[in-house]
Steps between C-alpha positions, in 0.01 A plus 500: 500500500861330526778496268325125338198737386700743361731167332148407352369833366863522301460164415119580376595833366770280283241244412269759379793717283567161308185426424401841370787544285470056359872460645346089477196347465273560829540193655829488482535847679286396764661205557781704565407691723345195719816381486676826610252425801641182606888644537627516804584908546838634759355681787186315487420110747419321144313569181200692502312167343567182557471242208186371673367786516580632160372239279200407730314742233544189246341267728153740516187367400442820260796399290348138468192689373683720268663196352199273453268792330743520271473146388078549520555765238655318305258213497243713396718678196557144355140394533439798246171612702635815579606627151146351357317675737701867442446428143166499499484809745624734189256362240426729283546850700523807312690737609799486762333655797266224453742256468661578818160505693467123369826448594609672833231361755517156379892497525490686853275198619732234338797624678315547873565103485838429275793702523511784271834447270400170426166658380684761338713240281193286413347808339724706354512299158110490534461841523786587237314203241128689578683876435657364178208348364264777608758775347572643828857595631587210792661795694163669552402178721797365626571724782101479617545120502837540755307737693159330550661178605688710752187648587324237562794350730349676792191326542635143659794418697598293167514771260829551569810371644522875677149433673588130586876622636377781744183233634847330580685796666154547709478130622870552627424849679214345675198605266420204373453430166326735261148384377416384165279776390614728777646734203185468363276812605781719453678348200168517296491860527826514394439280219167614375652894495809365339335356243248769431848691439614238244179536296443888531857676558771260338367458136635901488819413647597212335741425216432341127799269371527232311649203690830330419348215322331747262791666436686184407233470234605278204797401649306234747533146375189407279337144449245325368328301750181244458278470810181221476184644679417278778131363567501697840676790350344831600556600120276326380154593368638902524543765191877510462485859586280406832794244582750794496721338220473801264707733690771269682858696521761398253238224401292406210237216418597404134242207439292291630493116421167309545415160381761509220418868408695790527351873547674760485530793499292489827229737516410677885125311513655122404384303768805234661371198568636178632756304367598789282873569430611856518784581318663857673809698385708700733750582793532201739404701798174495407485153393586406882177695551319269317631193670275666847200499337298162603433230280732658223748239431822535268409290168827289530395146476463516923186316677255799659587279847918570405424809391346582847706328717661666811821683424464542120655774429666727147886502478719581166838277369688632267590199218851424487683387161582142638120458625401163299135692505697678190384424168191295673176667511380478844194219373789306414694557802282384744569847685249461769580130588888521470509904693226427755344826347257631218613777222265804491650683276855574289674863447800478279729788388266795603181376382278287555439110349135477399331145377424179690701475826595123460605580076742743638859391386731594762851715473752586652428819722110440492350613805246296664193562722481227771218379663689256768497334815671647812798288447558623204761754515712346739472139243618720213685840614831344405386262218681494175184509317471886632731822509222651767177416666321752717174532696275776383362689786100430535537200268293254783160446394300567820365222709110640455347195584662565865338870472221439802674260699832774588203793510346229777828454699559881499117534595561277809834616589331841513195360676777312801679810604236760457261327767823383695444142469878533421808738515584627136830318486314165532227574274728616243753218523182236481392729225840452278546148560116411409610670180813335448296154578207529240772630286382840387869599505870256476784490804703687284254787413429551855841525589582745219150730604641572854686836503812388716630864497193698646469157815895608557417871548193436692700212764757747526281775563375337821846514622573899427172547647622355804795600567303891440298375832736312689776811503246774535553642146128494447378665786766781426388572151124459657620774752611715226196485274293531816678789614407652107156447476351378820437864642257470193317225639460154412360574118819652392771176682308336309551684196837547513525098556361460207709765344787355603413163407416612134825667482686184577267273270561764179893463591540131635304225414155412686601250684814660698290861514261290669722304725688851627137668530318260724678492788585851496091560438417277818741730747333828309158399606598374859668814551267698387190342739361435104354125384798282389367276293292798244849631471707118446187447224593828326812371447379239290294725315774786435744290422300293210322852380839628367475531114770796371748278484505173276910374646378447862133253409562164283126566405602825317874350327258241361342772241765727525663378177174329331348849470798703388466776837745702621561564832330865504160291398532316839535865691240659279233243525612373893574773668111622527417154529723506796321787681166421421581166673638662781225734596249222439651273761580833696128583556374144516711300680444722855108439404573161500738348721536831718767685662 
């Protein structure tokens, strides 16, 4: 190896110091360090990468793939399908190993298809709603949820955007491209013992706190809020209990108004039926909630059709004391015709206004919740008539009627590059713009669901993973591990591979553990007479199994705060997670794809 290897493995060895001690944000870092690349260096003809050559990572088909699955998850997270479904997959369990059997397998499947941190973000306020009302601490779920969705990431090529960026790094090196379900015999082993672990082991390992919306407590905002029963509602015709409404977090169901009659208090067998208005109490979070349950309309004076039309969604403005809605009840003011929006309920002065929204006589310093157009908050975010408007997060009603028409496009997309009838980039680029045209997601939400940081460490990665091959720096580290364990035979390169490539995925993120592993895993196996591509699909797999620590996998940040852990939870509950992994993939991936 020349003096531009050793250049790189400082360069690399720099790279890897910033990102393990969060000197910047990981794409930044690794841009850096493709950059460093492209200098020219004294003593050296030029620089070790030319700009061609270190950005031609961005131009990869994988990336393209990465991007547009992101977009496909989202689709599906507006259409509400998936959160209905994982609703209905906790019922009524009893008890939390039984919870996480319902829960785990299901979860594992969802994410073989859709990227796992968008998965993880649709249902982490599911599961925390379903703990609260079931009296369980979220924490005691949370961390199963982040790790069966990264479980389940090693059955496809789309499970993750590790998988999908190492299929890349084998197309360059002259594999070809890895196989849709070629992760699939060994990945389900993983998975299926993995989970087994979740159900049986973790329950004694994991932690009981209270989240940081419980501990907030009365301090949350509280309304009152009417909501009108549609005709297709799924409410109607059930026992209020059997609807779920007795036990809703921060939330209560004061009355219920039908046909001019008022009943309350509201006994657990009343049956709901349609066209009934029910009156609730409580912390606006919840209230959002509400707004995603189908054919359960705000009762502001809005049409079911406005109520239901594409990019409805709940924001709150803040009255001001020269608003002319002063003084005016909002009947009288014509809110909804004047604003473009409908009032669902008024706080004022730390509590709650009760009585007839459109009675309500406005103040100064009322709160409102919004149920508004898209335009909305860019019409009014500087209007007089408001000190503040804000969008509540989860305050879009889903788009449920467009449920089986994004599961269809995902079922085709699927269908395309599973049989080969086309590459995965294509089918998932078809697959986000059929979404985008039948309108299961907006422009603007699609642009907003790609993760721009992770496609910037996974382009650049190409490049540091070239410049490793180009300079020799590879086959050197190869030659060092080989010269460690290949006396051993093949069994234990591969182990320490993996080994390695754990190490790096526990200290780095994923995606750049995964980019330095490959190559250096493809001049192991070569120089050790052992199969390349068992050892490049190891990779994959050790460098998505890595659950001790929750800085280095957006799937694990993502419940990291929602379920109050601490970092020692991530070591206590991962680490055996890690080796079980390990030695599962150890002893069936030479069964498998050989050595």
């Amino acid at each position: 190896m020349g003096a531009d290897g050793w250049i790189t493995l400082a360069i690399l060895a720099a790279v890897v110091a910033a990102l393990a001690r969060e000197l910047a944000a990981p794409d930044l870092v690794v841009l850096a360090g493709l950059g460093a690349l492209t200098l020219p260096i004294p003593g050296l003809p030029g620089p070790i990468l030319s700009p061609e050559e270190a950005f031609a990572g961005f131009a990869n088909p994988a990336l393209a793939a990465i991007g547009a699955l992101f977009i496909v998850s989202a689709g599906l997270r507006e259409t509400g399908l998936i959160e209905s479904a994982a609703l209905r997959l906790f019922g009524n369990a009893a008890g939390e190993r039984r919870a996480l059997l319902r829960m785990g397998p299901p979860l594992a499947a969802i994410s073989a298809f859709l990227n796992n941190a968008p998965t993880v973000a649709l249902m982490t306020p599911v599961v925390q709603d379903w703990a609260r009302r079931s009296g369980r601490s979220a924490s005691r779920f949370l961390l199963p949820l982040s790790y069966a969705t990264v479980l389940g990431s090693v059955l496809t090529v789309t499970g993750t955007s590790v998988n999908l960026m190492v299929s890349g790094l084998m197309q360059r090196g002259g594999m070809g491209e890895m196989g849709f379900f070629e992760l699939l015999p060994v990945g389900i082993c993983v998975a299926a013992l993995g989970l087994a672990y979740l159900v049986l082991v973790a329950p004694r390992l994991l932690p009981a706190r209270r989240d940081s919306a419980e501990k907030l407590g009365e301090r949350r905002r509280e309304y009152t809020a009417a909501m009108r029963v549609g005709a297709d509602c799924r409410l109607a015709g059930q026992q209020v209990e059997q609807a779920g409404l007795r036990q809703l977090p921060g939330l209560f169901l004061v009355e219920i108004d039908r046909d001019g009659q008022t009943i309350t208090p509201v006994a657990p067998e009343q049956r709901i039926e349609a066209g009934d208005r029910l009156v609730f109490a409580g912390v606006v979070a919840t209230i959002a909630d509400l707004q995603r349950i189908p054919g359960l309309l705000p009762d502001s004076g809005d049409s079911g059709d406005e109520a239901r039309a594409p990019g409805r969604r709940l924001m709150e403005a803040v009255v001001s004391s020269s608003s002319p809605l002063v003084g005016r009840s909002i009947r009288d003011a014509n809110f909804r015709s004047s604003h473009g929006a409908a009032v669902v309920a008024v706080h004022r002065n730390g509590v709650r206004v009760s009585g007839k929204i459109g009675e309500i006589v406005l103040r100064p310093g009322d709160t409102l919740l919004l149920q508004t157009a898209q335009s909305f908050l860019r019409s009014h975010r500087n209007s007089p008539d408001f000190y503040l408007v804000s969008e509540l997060d989860g305050g879009r009603p889903p788009r449920t009627e467009k449920g089986w028409l994004a599961l269809g496009i995902l079922a085709a997309m699927v269908l395309a590059a599973a049989t080969g009838r086309l590459p995965l980039a294509v089918a998932a680029s078809l697959a986000a713009a059929a979404l985008l045209l039948v309108r299961c997601l907006d422009v603007a939400d699609a642009r907003q669901a790609v993760a721009w940081p992770i496609l910037l460490v996974i382009g650049a990665s190409f490049g540091l993973a070239l410049a490793m091959q180009k300079t020799g720096a590879a086959q050197f580290l190869a030659g060092a591990l080989v010269a460690a364990a290949g006396s051993f035979g093949p069994l234990a390169l591969l182990a320490a591979v993996y080994a390695a490539t754990l190490l790096l995925s526990e200290l780095l993120h994923h995606n750049a553990a995964a980019a330095i592993m490959t190559p250096i895993a493809l001049a192991a196996a070569q120089a050790g007479g052992a199969e390349p591509r068992s050892f490049v699909l190891c990779v994959a797999v050790a460098a998505t199994c890595a659950f001790a620590n929750p800085t280095t996998y957006q799937a694990h940040l993502i419940v990291y705060g929602p379920g109050g852990y601490r970092f020692a939870d991530f070591l206590r509950v991962g680490l055996p997670l890690d080796l079980l992994c390990a030695a599962t993939a150890l002893c069936a991936a030479p069964l498998i794809w050989g050595l």
